[in-house]
C-alpha positions in Angstrom: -14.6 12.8 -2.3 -11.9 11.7 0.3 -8.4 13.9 -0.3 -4.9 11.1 0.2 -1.8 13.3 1.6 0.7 11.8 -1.2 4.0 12.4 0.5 5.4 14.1 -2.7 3.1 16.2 -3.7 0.4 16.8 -0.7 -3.5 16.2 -0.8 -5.0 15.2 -3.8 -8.3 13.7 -5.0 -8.3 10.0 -4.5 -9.6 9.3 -8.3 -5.5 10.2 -8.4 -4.4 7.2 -6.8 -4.5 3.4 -7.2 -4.7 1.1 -3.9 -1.3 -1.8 -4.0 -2.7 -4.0 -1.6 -1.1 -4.3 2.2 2.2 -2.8 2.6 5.4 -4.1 4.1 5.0 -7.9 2.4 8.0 -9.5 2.0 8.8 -11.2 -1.2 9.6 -15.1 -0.1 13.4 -15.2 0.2 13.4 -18.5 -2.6 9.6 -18.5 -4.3 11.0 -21.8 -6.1 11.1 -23.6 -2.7 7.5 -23.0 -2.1 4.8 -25.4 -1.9 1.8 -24.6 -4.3 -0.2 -23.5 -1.0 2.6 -21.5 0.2 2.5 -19.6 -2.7 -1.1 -19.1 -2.8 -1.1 -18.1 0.8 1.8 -15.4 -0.2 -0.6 -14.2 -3.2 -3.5 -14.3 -2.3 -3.6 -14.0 2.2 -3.6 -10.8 3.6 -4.5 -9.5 6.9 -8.1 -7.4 7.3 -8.2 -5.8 10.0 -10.2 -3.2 11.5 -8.5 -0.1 12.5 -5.0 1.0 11.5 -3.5 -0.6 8.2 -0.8 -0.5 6.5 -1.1 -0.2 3.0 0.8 1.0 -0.2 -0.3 3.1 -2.6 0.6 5.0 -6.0 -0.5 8.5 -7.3 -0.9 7.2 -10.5 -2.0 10.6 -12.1 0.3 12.7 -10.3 3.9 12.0 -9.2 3.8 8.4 -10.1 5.4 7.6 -7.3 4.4 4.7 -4.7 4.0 4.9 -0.8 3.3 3.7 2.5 0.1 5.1 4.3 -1.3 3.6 7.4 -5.0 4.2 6.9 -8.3 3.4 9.6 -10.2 1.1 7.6 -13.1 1.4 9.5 -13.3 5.5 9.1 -11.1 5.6 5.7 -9.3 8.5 8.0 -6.0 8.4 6.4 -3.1 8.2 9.6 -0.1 8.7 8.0 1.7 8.2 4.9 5.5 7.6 4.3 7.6 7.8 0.9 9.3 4.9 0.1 13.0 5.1 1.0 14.8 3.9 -1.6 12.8 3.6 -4.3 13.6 5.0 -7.4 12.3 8.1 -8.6 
């Protein structure tokens, strides 16, 4: 069992949470301008690194409440994890 700091309400068991893919994507500034393969590449590309990653995440069956964590992919060591400034509560 690996325990996820959430940001609002501490460690918790990770069956509490549900992965939201990598974090800090931005959403293209005019998605009707896009080539078909653009768009793919925005849906569907994302980095895989090993090491440090960020990622966002939600505690789906606690707070309900997304973050940021940066998390060692190699280890699955949680780093850090951030709340979401701005985001509506």
């Amino acid at each position: 069992m690996m325990l996820i700091p959430c940001p609002h309400c501490g460690p918790r068991n990770e069956t509490e949470f549900q992965y939201g893919g990598q974090a800090y994507v931005a959403y293209p500034e005019d998605p009707y301008a896009l080539t078909d393969e653009q768009w793919a590449r925005y849906l569907f590309y994302r980095e895989n690194p090993k090491g440090p990653f960020a990622e966002r995440w939600v505690h789906s069956a606690g707070c309900r409440k997304w973050f940021n964590a940066v998390r060692d992919t190699r280890t699955y060591e949680f780093l850090s994890t951030e709340a979401i400034q701005g985001a509506a509560s």
